[in-house]
C-alpha positions in Angstrom: 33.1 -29.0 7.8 29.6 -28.0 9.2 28.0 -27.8 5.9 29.6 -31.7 5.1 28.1 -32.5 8.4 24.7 -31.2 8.0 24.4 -33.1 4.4 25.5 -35.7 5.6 22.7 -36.1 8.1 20.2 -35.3 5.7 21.2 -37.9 3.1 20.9 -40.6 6.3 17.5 -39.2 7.1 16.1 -39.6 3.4 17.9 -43.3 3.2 16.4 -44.1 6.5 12.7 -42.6 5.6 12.9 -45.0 2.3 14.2 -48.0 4.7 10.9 -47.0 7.1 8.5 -46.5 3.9 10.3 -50.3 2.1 9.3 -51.8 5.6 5.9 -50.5 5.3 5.4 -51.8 1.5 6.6 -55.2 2.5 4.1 -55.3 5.5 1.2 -54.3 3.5 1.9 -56.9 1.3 2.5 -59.8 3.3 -1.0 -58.6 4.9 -2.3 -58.3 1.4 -0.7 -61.9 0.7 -2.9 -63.3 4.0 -5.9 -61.9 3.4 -6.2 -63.6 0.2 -4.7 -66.5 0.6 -6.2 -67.5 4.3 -8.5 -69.7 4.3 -11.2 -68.9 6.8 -13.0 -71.8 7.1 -10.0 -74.0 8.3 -9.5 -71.3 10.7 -13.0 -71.6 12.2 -12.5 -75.0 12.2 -9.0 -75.0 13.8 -10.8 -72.3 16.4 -13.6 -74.9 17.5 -11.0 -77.8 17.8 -8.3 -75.6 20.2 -11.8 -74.5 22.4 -13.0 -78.2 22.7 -9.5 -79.2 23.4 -9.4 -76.5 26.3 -12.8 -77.1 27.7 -14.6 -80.0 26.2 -17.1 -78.1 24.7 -19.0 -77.8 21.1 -18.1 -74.1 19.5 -20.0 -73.6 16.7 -19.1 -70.6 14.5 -22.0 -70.9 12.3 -21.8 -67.2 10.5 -19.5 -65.6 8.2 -15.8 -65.1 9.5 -14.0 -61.8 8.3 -10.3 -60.6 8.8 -9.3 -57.5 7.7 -5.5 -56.5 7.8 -4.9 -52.7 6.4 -5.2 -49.9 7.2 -7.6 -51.5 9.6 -6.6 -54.7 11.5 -9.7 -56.5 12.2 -12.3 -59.3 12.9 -16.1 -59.5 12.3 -17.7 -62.6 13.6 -21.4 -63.8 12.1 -23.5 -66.3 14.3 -21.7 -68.3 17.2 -22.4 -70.7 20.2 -20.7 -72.1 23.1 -22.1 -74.7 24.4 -22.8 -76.1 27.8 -20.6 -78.5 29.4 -22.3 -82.1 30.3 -25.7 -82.4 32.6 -26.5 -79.3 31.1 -28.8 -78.3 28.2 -29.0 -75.6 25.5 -26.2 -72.9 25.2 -23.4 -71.3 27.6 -23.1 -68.3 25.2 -24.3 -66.9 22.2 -24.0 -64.3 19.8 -25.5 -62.9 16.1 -22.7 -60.4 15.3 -19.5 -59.2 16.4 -17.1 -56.4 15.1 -13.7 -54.9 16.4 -10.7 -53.2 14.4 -7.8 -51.6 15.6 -5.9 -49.1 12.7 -2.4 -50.0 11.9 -0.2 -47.1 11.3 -0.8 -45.0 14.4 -0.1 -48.1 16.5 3.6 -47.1 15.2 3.5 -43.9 16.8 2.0 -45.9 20.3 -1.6 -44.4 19.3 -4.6 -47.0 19.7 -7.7 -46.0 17.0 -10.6 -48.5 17.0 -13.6 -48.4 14.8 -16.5 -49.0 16.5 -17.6 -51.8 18.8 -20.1 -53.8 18.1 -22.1 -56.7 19.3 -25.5 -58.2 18.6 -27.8 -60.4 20.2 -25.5 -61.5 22.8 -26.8 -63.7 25.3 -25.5 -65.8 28.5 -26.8 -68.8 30.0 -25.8 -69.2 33.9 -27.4 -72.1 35.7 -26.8 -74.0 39.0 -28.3 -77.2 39.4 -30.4 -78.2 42.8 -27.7 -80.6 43.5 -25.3 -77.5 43.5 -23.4 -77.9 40.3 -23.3 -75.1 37.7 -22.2 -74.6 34.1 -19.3 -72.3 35.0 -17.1 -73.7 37.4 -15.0 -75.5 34.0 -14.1 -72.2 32.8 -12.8 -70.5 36.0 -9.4 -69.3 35.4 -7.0 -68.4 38.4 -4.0 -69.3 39.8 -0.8 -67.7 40.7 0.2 -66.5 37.3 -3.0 -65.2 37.1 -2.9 -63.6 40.8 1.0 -62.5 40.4 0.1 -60.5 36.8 -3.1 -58.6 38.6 -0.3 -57.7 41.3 1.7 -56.3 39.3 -0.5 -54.8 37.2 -1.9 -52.7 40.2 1.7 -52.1 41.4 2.3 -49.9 38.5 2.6 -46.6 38.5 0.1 -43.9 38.0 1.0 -42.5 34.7 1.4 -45.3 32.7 -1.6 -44.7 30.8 -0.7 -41.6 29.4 2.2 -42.5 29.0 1.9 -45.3 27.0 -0.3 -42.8 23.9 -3.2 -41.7 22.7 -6.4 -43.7 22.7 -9.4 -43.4 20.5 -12.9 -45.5 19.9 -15.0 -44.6 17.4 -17.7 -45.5 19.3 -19.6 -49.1 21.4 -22.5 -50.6 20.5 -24.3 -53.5 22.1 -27.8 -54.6 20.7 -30.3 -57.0 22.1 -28.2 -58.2 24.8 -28.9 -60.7 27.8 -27.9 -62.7 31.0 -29.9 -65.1 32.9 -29.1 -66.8 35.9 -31.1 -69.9 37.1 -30.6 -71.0 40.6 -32.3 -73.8 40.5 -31.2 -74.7 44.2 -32.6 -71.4 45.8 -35.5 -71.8 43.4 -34.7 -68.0 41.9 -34.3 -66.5 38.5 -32.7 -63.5 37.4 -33.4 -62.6 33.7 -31.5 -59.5 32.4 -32.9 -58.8 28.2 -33.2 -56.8 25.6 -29.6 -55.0 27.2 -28.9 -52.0 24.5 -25.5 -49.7 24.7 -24.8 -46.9 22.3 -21.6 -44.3 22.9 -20.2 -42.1 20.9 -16.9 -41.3 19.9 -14.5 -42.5 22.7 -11.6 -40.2 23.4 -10.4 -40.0 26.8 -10.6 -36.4 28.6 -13.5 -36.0 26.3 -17.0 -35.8 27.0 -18.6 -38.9 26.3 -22.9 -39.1 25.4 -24.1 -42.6 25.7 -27.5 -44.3 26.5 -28.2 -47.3 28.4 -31.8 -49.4 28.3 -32.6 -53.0 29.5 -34.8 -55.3 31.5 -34.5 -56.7 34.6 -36.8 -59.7 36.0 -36.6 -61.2 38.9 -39.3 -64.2 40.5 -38.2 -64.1 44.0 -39.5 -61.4 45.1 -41.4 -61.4 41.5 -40.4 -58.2 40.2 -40.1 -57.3 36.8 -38.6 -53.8 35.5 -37.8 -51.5 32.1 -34.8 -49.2 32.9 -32.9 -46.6 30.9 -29.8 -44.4 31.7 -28.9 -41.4 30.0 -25.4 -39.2 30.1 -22.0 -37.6 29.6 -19.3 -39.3 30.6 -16.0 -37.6 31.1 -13.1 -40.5 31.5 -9.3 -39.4 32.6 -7.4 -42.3 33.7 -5.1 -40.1 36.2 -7.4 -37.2 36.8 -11.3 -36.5 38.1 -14.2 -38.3 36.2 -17.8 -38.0 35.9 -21.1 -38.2 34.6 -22.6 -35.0 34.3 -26.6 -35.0 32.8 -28.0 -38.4 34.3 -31.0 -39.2 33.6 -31.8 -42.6 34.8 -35.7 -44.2 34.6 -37.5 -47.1 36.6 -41.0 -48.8 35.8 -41.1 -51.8 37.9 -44.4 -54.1 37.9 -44.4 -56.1 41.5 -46.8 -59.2 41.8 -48.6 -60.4 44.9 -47.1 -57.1 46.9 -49.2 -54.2 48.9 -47.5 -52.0 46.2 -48.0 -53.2 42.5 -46.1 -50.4 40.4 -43.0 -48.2 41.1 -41.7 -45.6 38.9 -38.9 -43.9 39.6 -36.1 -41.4 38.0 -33.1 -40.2 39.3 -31.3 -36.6 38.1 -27.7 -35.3 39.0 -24.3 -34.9 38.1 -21.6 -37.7 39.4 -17.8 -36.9 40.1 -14.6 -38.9 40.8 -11.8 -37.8 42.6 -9.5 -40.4 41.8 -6.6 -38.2 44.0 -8.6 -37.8 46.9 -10.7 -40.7 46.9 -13.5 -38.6 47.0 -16.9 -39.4 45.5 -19.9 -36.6 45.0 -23.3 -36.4 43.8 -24.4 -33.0 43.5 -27.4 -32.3 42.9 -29.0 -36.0 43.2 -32.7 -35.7 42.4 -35.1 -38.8 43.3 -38.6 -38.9 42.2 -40.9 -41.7 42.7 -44.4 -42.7 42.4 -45.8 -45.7 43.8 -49.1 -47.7 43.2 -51.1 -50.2 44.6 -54.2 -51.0 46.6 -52.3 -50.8 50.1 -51.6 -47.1 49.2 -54.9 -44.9 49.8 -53.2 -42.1 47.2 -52.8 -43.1 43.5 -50.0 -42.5 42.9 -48.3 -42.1 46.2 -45.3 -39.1 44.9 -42.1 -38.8 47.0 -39.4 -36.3 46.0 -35.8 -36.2 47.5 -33.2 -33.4 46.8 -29.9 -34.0 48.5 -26.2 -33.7 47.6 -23.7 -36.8 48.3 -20.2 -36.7 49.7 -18.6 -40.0 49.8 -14.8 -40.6 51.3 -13.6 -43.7 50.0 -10.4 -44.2 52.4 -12.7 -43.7 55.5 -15.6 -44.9 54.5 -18.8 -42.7 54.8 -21.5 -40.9 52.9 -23.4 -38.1 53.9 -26.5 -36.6 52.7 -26.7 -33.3 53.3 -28.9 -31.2 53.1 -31.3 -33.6 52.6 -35.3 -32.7 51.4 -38.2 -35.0 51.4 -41.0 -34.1 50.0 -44.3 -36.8 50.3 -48.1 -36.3 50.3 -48.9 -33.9 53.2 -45.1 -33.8 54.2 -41.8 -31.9 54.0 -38.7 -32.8 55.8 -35.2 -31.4 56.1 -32.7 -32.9 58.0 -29.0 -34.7 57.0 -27.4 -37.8 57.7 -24.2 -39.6 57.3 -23.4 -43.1 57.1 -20.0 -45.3 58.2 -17.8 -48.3 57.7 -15.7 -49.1 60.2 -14.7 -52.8 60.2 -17.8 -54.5 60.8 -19.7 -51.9 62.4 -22.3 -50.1 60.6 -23.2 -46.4 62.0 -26.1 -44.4 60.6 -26.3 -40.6 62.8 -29.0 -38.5 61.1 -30.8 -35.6 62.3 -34.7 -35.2 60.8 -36.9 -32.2 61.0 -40.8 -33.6 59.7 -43.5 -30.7 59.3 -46.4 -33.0 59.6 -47.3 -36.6 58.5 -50.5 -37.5 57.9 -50.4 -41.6 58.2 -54.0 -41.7 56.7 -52.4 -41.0 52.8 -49.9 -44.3 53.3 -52.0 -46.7 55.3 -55.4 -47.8 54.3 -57.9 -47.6 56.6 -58.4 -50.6 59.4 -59.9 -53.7 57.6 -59.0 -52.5 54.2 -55.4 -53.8 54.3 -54.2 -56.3 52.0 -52.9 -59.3 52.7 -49.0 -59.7 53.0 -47.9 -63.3 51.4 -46.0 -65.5 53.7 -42.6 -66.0 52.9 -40.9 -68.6 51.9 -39.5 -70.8 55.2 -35.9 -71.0 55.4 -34.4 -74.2 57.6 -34.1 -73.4 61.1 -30.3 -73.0 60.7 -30.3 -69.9 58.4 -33.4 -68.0 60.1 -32.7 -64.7 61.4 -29.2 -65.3 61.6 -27.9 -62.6 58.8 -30.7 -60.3 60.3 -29.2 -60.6 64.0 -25.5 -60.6 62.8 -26.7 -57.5 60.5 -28.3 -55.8 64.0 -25.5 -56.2 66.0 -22.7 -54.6 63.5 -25.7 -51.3 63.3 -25.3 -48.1 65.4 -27.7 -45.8 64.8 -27.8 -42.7 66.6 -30.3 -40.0 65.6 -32.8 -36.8 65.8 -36.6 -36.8 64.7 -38.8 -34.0 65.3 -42.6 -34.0 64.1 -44.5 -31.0 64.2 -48.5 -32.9 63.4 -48.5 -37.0 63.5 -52.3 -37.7 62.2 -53.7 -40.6 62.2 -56.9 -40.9 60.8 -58.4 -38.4 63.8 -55.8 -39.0 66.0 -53.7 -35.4 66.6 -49.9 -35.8 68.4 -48.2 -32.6 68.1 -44.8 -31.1 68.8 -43.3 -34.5 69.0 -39.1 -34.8 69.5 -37.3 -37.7 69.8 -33.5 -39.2 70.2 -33.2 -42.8 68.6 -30.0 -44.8 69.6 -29.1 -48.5 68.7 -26.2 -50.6 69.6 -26.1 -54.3 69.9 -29.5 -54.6 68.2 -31.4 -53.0 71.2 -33.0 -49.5 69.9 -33.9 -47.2 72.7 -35.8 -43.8 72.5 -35.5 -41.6 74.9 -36.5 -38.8 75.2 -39.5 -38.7 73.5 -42.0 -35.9 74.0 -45.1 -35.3 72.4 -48.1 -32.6 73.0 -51.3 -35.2 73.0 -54.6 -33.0 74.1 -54.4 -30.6 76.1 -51.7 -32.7 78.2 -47.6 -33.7 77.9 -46.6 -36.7 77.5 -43.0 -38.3 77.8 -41.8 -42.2 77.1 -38.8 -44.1 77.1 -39.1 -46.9 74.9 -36.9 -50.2 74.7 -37.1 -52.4 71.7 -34.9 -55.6 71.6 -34.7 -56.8 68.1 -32.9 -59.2 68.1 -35.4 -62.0 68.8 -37.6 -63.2 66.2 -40.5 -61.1 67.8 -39.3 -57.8 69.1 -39.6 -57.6 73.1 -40.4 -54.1 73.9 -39.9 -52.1 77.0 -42.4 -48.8 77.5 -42.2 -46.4 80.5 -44.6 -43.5 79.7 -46.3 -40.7 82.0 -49.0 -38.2 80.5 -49.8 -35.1 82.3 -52.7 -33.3 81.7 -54.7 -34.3 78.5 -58.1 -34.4 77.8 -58.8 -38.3 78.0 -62.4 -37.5 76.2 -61.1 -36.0 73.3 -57.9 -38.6 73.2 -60.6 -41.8 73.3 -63.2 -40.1 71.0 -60.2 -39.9 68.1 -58.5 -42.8 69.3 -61.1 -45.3 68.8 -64.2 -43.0 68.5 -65.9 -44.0 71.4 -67.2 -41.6 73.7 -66.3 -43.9 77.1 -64.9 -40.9 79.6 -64.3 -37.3 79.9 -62.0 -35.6 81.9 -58.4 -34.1 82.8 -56.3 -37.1 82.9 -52.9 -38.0 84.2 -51.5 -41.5 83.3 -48.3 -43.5 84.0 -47.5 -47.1 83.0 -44.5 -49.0 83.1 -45.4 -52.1 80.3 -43.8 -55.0 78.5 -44.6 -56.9 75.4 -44.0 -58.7 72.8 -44.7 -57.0 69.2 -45.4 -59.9 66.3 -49.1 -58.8 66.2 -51.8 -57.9 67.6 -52.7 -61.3 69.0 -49.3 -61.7 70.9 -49.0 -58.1 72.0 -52.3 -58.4 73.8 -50.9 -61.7 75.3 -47.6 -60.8 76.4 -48.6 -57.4 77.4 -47.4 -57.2 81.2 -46.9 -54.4 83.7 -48.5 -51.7 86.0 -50.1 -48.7 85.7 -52.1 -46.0 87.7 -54.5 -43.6 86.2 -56.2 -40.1 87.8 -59.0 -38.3 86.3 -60.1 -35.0 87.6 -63.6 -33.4 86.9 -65.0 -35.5 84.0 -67.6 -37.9 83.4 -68.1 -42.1 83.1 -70.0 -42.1 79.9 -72.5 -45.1 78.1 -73.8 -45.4 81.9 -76.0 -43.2 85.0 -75.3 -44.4 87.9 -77.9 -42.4 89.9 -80.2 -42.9 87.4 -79.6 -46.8 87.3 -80.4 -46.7 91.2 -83.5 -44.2 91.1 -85.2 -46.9 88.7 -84.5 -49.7 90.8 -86.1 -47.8 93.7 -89.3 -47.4 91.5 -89.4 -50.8 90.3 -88.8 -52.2 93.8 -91.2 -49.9 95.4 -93.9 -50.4 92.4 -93.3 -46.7 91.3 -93.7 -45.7 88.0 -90.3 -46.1 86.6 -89.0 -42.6 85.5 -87.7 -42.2 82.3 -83.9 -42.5 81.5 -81.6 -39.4 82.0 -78.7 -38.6 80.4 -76.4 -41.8 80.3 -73.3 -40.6 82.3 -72.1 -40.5 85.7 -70.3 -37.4 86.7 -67.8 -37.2 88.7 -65.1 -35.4 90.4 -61.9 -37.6 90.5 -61.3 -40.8 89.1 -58.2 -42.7 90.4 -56.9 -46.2 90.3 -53.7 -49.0 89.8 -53.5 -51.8 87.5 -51.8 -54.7 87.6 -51.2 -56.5 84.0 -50.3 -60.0 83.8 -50.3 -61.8 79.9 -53.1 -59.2 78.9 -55.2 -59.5 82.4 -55.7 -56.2 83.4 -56.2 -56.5 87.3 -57.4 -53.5 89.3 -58.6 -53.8 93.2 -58.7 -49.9 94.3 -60.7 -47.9 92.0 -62.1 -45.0 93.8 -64.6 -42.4 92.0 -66.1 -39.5 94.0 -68.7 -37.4 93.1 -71.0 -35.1 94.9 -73.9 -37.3 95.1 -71.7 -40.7 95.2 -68.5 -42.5 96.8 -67.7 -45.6 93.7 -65.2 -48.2 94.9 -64.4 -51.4 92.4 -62.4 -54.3 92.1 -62.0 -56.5 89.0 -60.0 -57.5 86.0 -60.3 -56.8 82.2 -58.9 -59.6 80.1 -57.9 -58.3 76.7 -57.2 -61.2 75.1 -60.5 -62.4 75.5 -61.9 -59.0 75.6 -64.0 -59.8 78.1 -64.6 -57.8 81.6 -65.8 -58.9 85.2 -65.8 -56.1 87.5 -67.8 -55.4 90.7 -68.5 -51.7 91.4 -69.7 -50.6 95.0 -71.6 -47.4 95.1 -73.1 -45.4 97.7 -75.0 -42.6 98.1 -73.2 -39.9 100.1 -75.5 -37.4 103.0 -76.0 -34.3 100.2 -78.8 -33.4 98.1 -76.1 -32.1 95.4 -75.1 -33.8 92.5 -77.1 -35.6 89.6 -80.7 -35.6 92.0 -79.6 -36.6 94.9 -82.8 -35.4 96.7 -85.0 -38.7 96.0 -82.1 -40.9 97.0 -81.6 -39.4 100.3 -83.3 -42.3 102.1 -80.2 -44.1 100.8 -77.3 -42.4 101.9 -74.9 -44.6 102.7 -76.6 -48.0 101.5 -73.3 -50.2 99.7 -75.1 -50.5 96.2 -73.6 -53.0 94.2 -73.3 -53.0 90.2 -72.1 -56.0 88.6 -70.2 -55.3 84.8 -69.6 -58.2 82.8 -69.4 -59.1 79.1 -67.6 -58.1 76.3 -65.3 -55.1 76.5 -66.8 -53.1 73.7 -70.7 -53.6 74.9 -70.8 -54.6 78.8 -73.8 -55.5 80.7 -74.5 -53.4 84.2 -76.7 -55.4 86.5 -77.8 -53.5 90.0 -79.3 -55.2 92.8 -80.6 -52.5 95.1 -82.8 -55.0 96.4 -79.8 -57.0 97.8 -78.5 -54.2 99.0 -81.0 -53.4 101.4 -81.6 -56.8 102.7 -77.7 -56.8 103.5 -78.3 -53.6 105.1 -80.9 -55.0 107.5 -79.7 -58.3 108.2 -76.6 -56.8 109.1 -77.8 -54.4 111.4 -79.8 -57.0 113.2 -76.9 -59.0 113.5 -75.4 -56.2 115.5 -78.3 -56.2 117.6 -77.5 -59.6 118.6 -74.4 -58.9 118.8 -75.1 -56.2 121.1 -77.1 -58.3 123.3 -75.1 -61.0 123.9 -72.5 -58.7 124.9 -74.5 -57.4 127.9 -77.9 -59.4 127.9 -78.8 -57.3 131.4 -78.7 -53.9 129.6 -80.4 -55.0 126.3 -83.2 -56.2 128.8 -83.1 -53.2 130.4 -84.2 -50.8 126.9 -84.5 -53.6 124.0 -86.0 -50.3 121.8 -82.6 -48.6 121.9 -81.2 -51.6 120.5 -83.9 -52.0 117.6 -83.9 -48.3 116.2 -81.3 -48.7 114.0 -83.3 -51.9 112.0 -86.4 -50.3 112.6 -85.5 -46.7 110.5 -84.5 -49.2 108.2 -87.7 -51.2 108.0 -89.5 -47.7 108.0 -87.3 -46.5 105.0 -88.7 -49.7 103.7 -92.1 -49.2 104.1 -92.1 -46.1 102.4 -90.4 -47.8 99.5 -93.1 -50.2 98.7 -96.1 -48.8 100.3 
């Protein structure tokens, strides 16, 4: 009974193999039968009818058409365009060549094989019109079919790809490919050519070597680039994939910017963690190399070595670590950036050894000219920006052991940067700077079209000599200085800053010297000149001193001081006046006097006069001002005022002045006497 059974089972499996292998003779024949008997240019023609019935546009199919039906069941298309709809000129699409084919029998078996992929000289035409109409809005498909099928499709399953069989490509090629897209209304142009894709065989959860080149120009801003991508792709449609062995290449060409060339690669290995979400770039290598006459280092190099961690479902990236490497410069720090709803946060945490500014900027006077850009209407400007500022929070770490600038040397600099709401404020902020300590807090509101900043700054203890001399290398003062100002301003340029700059500030300088200027020396040469003595010849032009204090009062870039106060041994300097930076010009009135002491810068010859008000008028130009003394004024005031309180004196008590009228003149008469030996 079981050996009946078991032929019986076997004649049914031969009579149902011969049914299967029947079915497959007829369907090779009736493909046989359509291959020869089609007749391809009606079908081209039949083609070009159904699209100008769907669109109202010209398809011209001007190459060879081939079918193919077994073993392979495909289509090779020569030379086609699609044309543009109405208002529009030239072609929507084109193409030179196109091959696909799909083999038959494995399809049986729920196995996809294609041959390879090809596609030559394909090219794409997108324009929009200044009046805001384009040449693609006709084709736009949509709609709730459309919606409810791309539901469901991403309500399926995971597993449905493997479960529906094996899939293999032999391989895609694209040649010569492009996309342009003229906006016409925003006056822009994007041009992507000469687009070139080669893979090799396809097989999912295999490794995958392909190579990517194109161009990309753009003329707002007018950039145009050369760009290759290099790799192994690894593809599993329910499981991790990657990109391991990226090598990816930039030459961009930049016209009418500081910078005119940038080259650029990029190294690393890229994996997706479809289960977790998780994204990671480890190692990601940057290298760059920029060039242009704004840059005093040709080429300017900048290296970065970081690893990337991105979480998908919550939204953030993080660097870390993360290594810079630039002329004159190392850094190591990380930082992470986050998505939540419309907020933006950035929290990093940098570590600089130095930075020398002097190999990025060129030196003042040799920088080139930025071009103005284009205006926007008065509706759209700044907006974005200020919307943009407001969803950013940026909280942060910067540390900079050397800042050099030119000869300008801040050490030991630390900082904590924090912005919400577009206001940015640093505080603290300490720096070494000479000698001395110095700490800020800094406001900057940028939200405005001009930023409106907010300093409060107090430095202890530096040399203000050395500090001026690299600053703006002029040797003006010398001394131990401690300064605090509390200022406000506005930062578009130079122009403004110095016009909205407003404030106070108060300044103490401790055992230095005022330098470009001798103050004893100016007064023992009007002596000889007044008193027809051989003038001496100049000393050495500074005034010592041993403190040098004062306030300021800054209104729109007026500096306005009323309580200067310099003492010396020799002298006793008050001064009132304002500085007008704008203008940079100066009017101040300085008030010296000689104090009883034959110590200090030769105070023996001006004993005669001790405490004469001598005053020096400075006015001019900030960077050269003129010093004018009058000591001749200066004494007549002295006389005439002392005879005033002799008459004072006397009509006061007119009995007693009677009584000894020489007590009363002995003041004016030393005075006279000093006189006389002045000009005798």
């Amino acid at each position: 009974m079981t050996t009946s059974r078991g032929s019986t089972m076997k004649r049914f499996f031969k009579v149902f193999g011969l049914l299967v292998l029947i079915l497959l003779v007829v369907i090779v024949g009736v493909i046989g039968y359509l291959a020869l008997t089609v007749d391809l240019d009606q079908v081209k023609q039949r083609i070009s009818a159904e699209v100008k019935k769907q669109t109202g546009r010209e398809l011209v199919i001007a190459g060879d058409l081939e079918l193919s039906f077994f073993p392979w069941v495909g289509i090779e298309i020569g030379q086609t365009r699609l044309g543009n709809p109405a208002g529009f000129q030239g072609d929507f699409v084109s193409f030179e060549q196109a091959h696909a084919s799909i083999r038959l029998i494995p399809l049986f078996s729920k196995q996809v094989e294609m041959s390879r992929l090809l596609l030559d000289g394909f090219t794409l035409n997108l324009v929009q019109r200044k009046d805001g109409f384009n040449n693609w809005d006709d084709l736009a498909a949509g709609g709730e079919g459309h919606e409810k099928k791309q539901t469901e499709k991403q309500s399926e399953p995971s597993g449905t790809t493997a479960a529906a069989g094996a899939f293999m490509l032999d391989g895609i090629e694209i040649r010569n490919a492009g996309i342009v897209y003229d906006d016409r209304k925003a006056g822009t142009r994007v041009e992507l050519t000469r687009f070139n894709l080669t893979t090799e065989r396809i097989d999912l959860k295999r490794d995958i070597p392909f190579q990517i080149s194109f161009a990309l120009n753009l003329t707002e801003p007018n950039i145009k680039g050369d760009y290759t991508l290099d790799g192994v792709a690894f593809i599993d449609p329910d499981g991790p994939c990657r990109i391991r062995d990226i090598v990816f290449s930039a030459d961009l060409q930049l016209a009418n910017q500081p910078i005119e060339q940038v080259e650029a690669s990029l190294n690393g290995n890229l994996n997706l963690d479809q289960e977790h979400k998780r994204l990671t770039f480890d190692p990601l290598q940057l290298q760059v190399a920029l060039t242009g006459d704004a840059l005093p280092e040709k080429p300017t190099r900048i290296k970065l070595n970081t690893v990337l961690n991105a979480e998908m479902e919550s939204t953030t990236a993080r660097l870390q670590p993360l290594q810079l490497e630039m002329p004159g410069s190392r850094m190591t720090g990380e930082a992470t950036f986050a998505r939540k709803g419309e907020e933006h946060r950035v929290d990093f945490s940098m570590a600089f050894d130095q930075i020398d500014l002097a190999r990025f900027v060129p030196p003042a006077g040799q920088e080139e000219p930025v071009p103005e850009p284009k205006e926007q209407p008065k509706s759209q400007q700044g907006q974005s920006d200020q919307q943009g500022l407001r969803n950013l929070v940026v909280n942060g770490d910067l540390t900079i052991g050397r800042l050099v600038q030119e000869n300008l040397l801040i050490t030991d600099i630390a900082m904590r940067l924090k912005m919400v709401n577009g206001v940015l404020r640093v505080n603290p902020f300490t720096a070494k700077l000479y000698g001395g300590l110095a700490n800020q807090d800094i406001l900057v509101d940028l939200r405005p079209a001009a930023p409106e900043v907010k300093v409060k700054a107090l430095v202890k203890g530096f040399q203000i000599g050395d500090y001026l001399q690299a600053s703006m290398e002029k040797d003006l003062l010398s001394g131990t200085a401690d300064v605090k100002a509390d200022i406000n301003l506005t930062a578009a340029d130079a122009e403004s800053i110095k016009k909205s700059l407003n404030g106070t500030a108060a300044f103490n300088v401790r055992n230095g010297a005022l330098k470009g200027v001798n103050i004893p020396d100016m007064i023992r040469r009007a002596k000889a000149a007044l008193a027809g003595e051989t003038i001496p010849p100049a000393s050495l032009q500074q005034t010592d001193f041993t403190e040098l204090s004062g306030t300021a009062l800054i209104r729109d870039g007026v500096v306005n001081n009323d309580d200067l106060s310099m003492k010396s041994p020799l002298l006793r300097i008050t001064g009132n006046g304002n500085a007008d930076l704008p203008q940079e010009r100066v009017n101040y009135l300085v008030t010296a006097k000689i104090v009883g002491t034959t110590k200090g810068q030769g105070g023996a010859d001006l004993q005669e006069l001790a405490g004469l008000p001598i005053p020096i008028r400075i006015k001019g130009s900030l960077s050269e001002p003129d010093w004018k003394l009058d000591l001749a004024a200066a004494m007549k005031g002295k006389v005439e005022q002392q005879v005033k309180g002799v008459i004072d004196e006397a009509m006061k008590d007119p009995e007693k002045a009677m009584k000894d009228p020489g007590k009363l003149l002995e003041e004016p008469k030393k005075t006279l006497e000093g006189l006389k030996d002045m000009f005798k």
